[in-house]
C-alpha positions as CSV (number, residue, x, y, z in Angstrom):
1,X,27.4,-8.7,31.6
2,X,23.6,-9.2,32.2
3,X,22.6,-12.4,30.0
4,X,19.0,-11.4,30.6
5,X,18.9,-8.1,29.2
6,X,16.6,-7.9,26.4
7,X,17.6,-7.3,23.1
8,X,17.3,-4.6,21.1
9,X,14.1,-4.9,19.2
10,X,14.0,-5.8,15.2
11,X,11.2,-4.0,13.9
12,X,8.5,-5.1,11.4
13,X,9.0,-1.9,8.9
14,X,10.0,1.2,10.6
15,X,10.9,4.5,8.7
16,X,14.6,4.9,7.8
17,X,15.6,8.0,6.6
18,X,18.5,8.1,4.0
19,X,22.5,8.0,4.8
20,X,23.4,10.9,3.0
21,X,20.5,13.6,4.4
22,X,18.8,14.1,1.2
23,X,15.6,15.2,3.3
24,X,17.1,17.5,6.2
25,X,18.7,19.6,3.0
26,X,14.9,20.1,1.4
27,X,13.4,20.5,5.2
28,X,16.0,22.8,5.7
29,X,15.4,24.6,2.7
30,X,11.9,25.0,3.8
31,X,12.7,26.7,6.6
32,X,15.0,28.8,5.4
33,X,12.5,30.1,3.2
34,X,9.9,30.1,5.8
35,X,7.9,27.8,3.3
36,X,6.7,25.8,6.1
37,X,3.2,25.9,5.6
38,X,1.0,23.7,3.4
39,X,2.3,23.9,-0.2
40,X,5.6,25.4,-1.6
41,X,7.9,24.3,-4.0
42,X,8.6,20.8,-2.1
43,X,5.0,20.0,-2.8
44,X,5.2,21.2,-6.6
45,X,8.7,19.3,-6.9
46,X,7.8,16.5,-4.9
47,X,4.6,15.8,-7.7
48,X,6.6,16.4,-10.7
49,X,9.9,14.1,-9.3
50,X,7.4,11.0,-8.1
51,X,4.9,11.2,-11.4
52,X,7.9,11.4,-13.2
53,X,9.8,8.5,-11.3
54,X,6.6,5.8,-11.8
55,X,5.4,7.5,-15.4
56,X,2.9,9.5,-14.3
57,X,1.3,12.5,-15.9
58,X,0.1,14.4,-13.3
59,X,0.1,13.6,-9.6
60,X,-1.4,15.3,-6.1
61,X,0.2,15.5,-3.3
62,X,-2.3,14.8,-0.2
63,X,-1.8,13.9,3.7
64,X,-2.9,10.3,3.4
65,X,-3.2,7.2,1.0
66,X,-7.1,7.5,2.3
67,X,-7.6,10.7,1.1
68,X,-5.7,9.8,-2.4
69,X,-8.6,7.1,-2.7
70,X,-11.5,9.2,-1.3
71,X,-10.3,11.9,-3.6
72,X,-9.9,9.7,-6.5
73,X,-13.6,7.5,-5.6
74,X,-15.0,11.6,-6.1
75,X,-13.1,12.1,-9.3
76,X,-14.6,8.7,-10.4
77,X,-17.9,10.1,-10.0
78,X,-18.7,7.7,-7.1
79,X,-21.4,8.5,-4.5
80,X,-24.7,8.1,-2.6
81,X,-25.9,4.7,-3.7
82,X,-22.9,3.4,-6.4
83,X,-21.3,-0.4,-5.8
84,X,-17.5,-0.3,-6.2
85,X,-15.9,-3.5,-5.9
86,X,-13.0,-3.8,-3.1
87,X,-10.3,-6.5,-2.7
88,X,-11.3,-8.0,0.5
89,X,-7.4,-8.9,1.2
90,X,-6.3,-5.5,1.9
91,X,-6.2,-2.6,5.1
92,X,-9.5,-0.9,6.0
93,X,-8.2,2.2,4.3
94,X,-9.1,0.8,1.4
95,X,-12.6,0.2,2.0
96,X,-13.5,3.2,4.1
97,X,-13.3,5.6,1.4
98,X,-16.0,4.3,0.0
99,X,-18.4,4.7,2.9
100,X,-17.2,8.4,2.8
101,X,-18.6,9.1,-0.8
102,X,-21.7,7.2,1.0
103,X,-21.3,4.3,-1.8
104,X,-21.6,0.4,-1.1
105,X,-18.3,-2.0,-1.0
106,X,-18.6,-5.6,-2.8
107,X,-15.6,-7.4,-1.1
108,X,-13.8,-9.6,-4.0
109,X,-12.1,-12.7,-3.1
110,X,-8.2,-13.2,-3.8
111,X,-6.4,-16.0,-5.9
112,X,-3.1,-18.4,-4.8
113,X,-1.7,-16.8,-7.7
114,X,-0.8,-13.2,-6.7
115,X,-2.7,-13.2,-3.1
116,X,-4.5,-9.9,-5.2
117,X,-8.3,-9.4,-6.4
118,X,-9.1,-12.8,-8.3
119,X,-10.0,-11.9,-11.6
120,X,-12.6,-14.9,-11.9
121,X,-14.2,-13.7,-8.9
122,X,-14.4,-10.1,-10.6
123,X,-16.2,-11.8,-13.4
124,X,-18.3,-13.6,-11.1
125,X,-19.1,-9.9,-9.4
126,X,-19.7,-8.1,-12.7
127,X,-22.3,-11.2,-13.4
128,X,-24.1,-10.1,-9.9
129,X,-23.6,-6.3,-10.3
130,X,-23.3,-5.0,-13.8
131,X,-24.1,-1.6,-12.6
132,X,-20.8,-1.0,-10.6
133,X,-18.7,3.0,-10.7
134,X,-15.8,1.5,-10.1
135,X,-13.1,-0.7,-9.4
136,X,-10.2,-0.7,-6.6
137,X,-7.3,-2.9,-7.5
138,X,-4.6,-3.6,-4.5
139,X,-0.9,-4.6,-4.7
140,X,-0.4,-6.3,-1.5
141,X,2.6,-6.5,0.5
142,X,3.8,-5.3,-2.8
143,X,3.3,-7.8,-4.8
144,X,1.5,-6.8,-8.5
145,X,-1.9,-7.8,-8.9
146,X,-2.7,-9.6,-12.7
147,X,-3.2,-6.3,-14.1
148,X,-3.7,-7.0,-17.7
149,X,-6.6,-9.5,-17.3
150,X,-8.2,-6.9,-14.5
151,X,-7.9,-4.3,-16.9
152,X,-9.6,-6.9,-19.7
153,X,-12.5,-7.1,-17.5
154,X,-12.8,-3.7,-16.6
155,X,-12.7,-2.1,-19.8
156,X,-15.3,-4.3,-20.9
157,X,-17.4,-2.7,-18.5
158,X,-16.3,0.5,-19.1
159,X,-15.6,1.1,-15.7
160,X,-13.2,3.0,-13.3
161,X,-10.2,1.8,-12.3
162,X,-8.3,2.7,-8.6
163,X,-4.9,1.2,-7.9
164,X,-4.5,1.0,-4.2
165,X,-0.6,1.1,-4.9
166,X,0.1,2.0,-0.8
167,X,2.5,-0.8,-0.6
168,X,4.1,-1.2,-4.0
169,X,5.7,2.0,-4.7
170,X,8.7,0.1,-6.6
171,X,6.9,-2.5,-8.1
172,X,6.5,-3.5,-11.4
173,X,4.4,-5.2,-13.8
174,X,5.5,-6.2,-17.2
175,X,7.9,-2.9,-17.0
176,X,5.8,-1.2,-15.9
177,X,5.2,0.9,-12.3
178,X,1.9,-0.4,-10.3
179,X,-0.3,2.6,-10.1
180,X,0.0,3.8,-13.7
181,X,-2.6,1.2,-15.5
182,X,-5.6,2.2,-14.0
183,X,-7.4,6.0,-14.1
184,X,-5.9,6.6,-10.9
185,X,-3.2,5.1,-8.8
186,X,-2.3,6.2,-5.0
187,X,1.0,5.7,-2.8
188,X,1.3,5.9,0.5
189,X,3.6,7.5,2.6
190,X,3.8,6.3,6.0
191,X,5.5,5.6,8.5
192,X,5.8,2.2,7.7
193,X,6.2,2.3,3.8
194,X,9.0,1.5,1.7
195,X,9.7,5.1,1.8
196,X,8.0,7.5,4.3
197,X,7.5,11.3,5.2
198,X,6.3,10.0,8.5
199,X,2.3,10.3,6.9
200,X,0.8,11.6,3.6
201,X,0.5,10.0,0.5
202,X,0.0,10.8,-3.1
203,X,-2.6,10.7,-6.1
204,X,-1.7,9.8,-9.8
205,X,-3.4,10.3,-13.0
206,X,-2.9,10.7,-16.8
207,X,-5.7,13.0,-16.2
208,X,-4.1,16.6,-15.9
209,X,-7.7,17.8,-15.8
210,X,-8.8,15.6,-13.1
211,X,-5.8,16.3,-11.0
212,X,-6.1,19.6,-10.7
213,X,-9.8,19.2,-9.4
214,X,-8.7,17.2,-6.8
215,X,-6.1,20.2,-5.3
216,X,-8.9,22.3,-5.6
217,X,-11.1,20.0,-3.5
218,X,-7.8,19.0,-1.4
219,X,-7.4,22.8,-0.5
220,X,-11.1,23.5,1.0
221,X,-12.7,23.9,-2.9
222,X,-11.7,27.4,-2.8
223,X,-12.6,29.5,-5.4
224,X,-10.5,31.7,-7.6
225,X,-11.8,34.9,-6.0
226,X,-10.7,37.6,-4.0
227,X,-12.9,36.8,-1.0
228,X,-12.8,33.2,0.5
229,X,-16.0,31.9,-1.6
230,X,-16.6,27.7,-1.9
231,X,-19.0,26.9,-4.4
232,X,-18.1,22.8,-3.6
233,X,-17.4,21.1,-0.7
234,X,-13.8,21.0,0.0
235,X,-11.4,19.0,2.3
236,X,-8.9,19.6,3.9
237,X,-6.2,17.1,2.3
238,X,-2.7,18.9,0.9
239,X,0.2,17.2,2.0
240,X,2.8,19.9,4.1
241,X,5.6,21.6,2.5
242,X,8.2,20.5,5.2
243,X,6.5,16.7,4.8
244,X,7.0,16.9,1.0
245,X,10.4,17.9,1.5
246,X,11.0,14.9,3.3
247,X,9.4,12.8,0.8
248,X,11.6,14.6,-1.9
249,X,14.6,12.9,-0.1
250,X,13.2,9.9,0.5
251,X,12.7,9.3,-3.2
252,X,16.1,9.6,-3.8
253,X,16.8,6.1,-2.1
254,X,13.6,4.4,-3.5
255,X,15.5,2.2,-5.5
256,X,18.0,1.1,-3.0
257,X,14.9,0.3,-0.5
258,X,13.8,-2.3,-2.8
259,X,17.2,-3.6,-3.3
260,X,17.0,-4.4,0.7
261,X,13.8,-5.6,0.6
262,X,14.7,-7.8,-2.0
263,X,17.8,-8.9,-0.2
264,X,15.5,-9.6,3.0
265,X,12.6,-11.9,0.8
266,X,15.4,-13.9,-0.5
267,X,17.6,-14.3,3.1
268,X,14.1,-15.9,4.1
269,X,13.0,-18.1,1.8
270,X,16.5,-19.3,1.4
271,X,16.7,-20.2,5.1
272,X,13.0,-21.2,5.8
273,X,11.6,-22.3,2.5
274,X,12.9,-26.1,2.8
275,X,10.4,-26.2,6.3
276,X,7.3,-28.4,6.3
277,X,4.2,-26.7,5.3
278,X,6.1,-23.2,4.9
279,X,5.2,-21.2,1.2
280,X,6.5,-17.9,0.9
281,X,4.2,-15.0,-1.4
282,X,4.1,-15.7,-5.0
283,X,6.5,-13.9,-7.5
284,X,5.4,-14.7,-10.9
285,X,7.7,-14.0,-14.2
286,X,6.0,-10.6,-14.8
287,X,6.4,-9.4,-11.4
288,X,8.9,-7.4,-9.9
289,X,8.1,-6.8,-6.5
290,X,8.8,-4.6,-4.2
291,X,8.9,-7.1,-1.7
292,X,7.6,-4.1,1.0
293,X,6.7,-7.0,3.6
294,X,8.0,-10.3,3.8
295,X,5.1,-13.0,3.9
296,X,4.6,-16.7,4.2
297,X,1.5,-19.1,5.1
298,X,2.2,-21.9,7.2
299,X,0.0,-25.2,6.3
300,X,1.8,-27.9,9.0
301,X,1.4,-28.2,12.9
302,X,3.8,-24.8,13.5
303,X,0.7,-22.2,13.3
304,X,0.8,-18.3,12.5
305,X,0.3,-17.9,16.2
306,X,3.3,-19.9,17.2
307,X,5.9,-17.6,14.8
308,X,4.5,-15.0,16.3
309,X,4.5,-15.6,20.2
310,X,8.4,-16.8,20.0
311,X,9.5,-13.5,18.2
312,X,7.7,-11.3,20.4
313,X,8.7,-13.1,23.0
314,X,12.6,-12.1,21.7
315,X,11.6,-8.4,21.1
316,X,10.8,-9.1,17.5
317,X,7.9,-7.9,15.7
318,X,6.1,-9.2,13.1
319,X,1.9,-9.5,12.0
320,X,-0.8,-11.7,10.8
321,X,-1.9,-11.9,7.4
322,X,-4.8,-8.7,7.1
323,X,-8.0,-10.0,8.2
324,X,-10.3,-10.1,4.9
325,X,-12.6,-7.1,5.0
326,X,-15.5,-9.5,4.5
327,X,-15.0,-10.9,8.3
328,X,-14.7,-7.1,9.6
329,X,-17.7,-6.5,12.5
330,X,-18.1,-3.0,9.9
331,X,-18.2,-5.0,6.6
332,X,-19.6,-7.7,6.9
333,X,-22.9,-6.7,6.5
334,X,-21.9,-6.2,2.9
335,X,-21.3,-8.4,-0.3
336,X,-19.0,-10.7,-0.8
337,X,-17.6,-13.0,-3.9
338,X,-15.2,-15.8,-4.6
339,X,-14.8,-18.7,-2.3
340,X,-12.3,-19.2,0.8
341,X,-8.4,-18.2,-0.7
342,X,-8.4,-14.8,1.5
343,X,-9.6,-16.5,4.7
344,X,-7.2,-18.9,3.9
345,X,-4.3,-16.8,3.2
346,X,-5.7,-14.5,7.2
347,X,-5.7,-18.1,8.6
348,X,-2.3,-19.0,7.5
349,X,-0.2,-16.3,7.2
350,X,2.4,-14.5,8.8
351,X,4.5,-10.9,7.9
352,X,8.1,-11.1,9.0
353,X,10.4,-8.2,9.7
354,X,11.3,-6.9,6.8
355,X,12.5,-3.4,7.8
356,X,15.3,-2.1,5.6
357,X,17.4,-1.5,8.4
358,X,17.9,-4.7,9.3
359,X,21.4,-6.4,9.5
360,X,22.4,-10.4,8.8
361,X,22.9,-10.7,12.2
362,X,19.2,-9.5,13.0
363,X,18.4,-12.1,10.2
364,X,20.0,-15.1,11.4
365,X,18.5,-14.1,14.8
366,X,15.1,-14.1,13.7
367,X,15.3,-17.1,11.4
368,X,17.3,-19.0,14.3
369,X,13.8,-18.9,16.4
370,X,11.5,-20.1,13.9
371,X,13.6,-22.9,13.0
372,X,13.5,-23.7,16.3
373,X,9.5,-24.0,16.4
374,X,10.0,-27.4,13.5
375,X,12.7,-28.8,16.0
376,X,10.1,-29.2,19.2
């Protein structure tokens, strides 16, 4: 046998569709029916089974996280000219939206606490800009952001409240699913998410009202007429019926994703916790993560960089921190509050695999190499 051969590759977080083929018997209903084309009864089911899963009144299903937020920055009212305050510890797809509704991001700093949106910088950013339209909260990595003293602050200010939930379907915060606190709360479906329907995502609200003026917008803004007449502009945003159908199976296993992930955070910082200068993402007693990517920061001579180099260089993937929005060549033109934790937390840290396929063996494997970097 060839000792060289490379082996097989251990993915950061790839899409793993369920043992039992709960999604080919909703695709396959799809086209059976011929419902193939944007909306049907996956989409309809798919919105009631997922708002009912997290405690959602109302939810839309749309082709993207982004356009959830985009869609939910317009229901907020947000455009030409408004300041909405952004973690700056997130994925651009948090940020862009607002440069869609032609609005101005003020990047907010995270804490050690919950690596979320600090809520003494948001104090600090209410003190600079008490004319803001809204808020976006993050749960990163899905961890929950402190969501009751965010909430303090922001109803104080009477202002709108995004959850960028794209990470932390599963999660929960005092009992409660992450997404549901604010107006509006979004999921993401893709590829990479804890469950998937290979893209799309999903908009929630207590709103019924406001919901379904976002499908309207989502499908074009057409109006109830006979003719094809737009009296708004419209986008073109509705998730598939064949995609929802796969997110309808996916759903089903939701809670058994999070067990694995679970399973994974723990089978690390078991293993690697004890290592100079490693700390693993913060899970406080009112958290219950769902642990979507396993993170650490590395504060001793082994460097992000190193972790990094020696698993790739085994065929194993893994990611930096996300580079604060604030340091972006597009953003950082724009506003920014707190101090140095998210820098900190880019400079530091490293994502490890944490796909739910993973076995033991792939875990030893993995952990095997980074010991290896303390023993040089």
């Amino acid at each position: 046998m060839d000792s060289t051969k490379v082996k097989e590759r251990i993915f950061l977080s790839s899409p793993h569709m369920s043992d039992e083929g709960y999604e080919m018997q909703f695709v396959k209903e799809a086209f059976d029916t011929n419902w193939i084309a944007p909306l049907g009864e996956n989409v309809n089911g798919f919105e009631r089974e997922l708002a009912k899963k997290v405690g959602s009144k109302a939810a839309a299903a749309l082709s993207s996280g982004t356009a959830a937020i985009h869609l939910a920055l317009k229901a907020s009212g947000v455009g030409e000219g408004d300041i909405v305050f952004c973690p700056t510890l997130t994925f651009s797809a948090t940020a862009n939206p607002i440069i869609y509704q032609n609005a101005i991001p003020v990047f907010i700093d995270s804490d050690y606490e919950t690596w979320n949106m600090s809520p003494k910088a948001l104090d600090e950013a209410f003190e600079k800009y008490p004319e803001v339209k809204a808020v976006i909260v993050v749960h990163l990595y899905g961890l929950s952001a402190d969501m009751d003293k965010i909430m303090e602050i922001c109803k104080k200010h009477n202002v709108a409240v995004i959850e960028d939930a794209a990470e932390s379907l599963g999660t929960y915060y005092k009992g409660k699913h992450t997404g549901t606190f604010g107006d509006y709360g979004i999921f993401s479906f893709n590829g990479n998410k804890i469950i998937t329907t290979s893209g799309g995502g999903m908009l929630v609200s207590n709103n019924d009202e406001r919901i379904a003026k976002v499908r309207f917008w989502a499908t074009q803004s057409r109006d109830q007429a006979r003719y094809y007449q737009h009296s708004e502009l419209g986008f073109n945003y509705r998730m598939s019926n064949v995609v929802a159908g796969i997110g309808r199976g996916q759903l089903k296993v939701l809670d058994q994703r999070v067990e694995k992930k679970k399973y994974i955070f723990e089978f690390y910082k078991r293993e690697l916790g004890d290592l100079d200068g490693v700390e693993f993402m913060p899970v406080n007693e009112w958290d219950e993560p769902n642990y979507w990517l396993s993170s650490m920061t590395l504060k001793g001579q082994v460097r992000p960089i190193d972790v990094m180099e020696a698993l790739e260089e085994a065929n194993i993937e893994s990611r930096p921190i996300w580079k604060p929005m604030h340091l972006q060549p597009f953003f950082e033109k724009y506003d920014f509050v707190g101090t140095d934790v998210s820098e900190g937390l880019f400079e530091n840290g490293v994502c490890l695999p944490s796909d739910t396929k993973i076995t033991d063996e792939d875990l030893e494997r993995v952990v095997k190499i980074i010991k290896g970097l303390w023993l040089m």
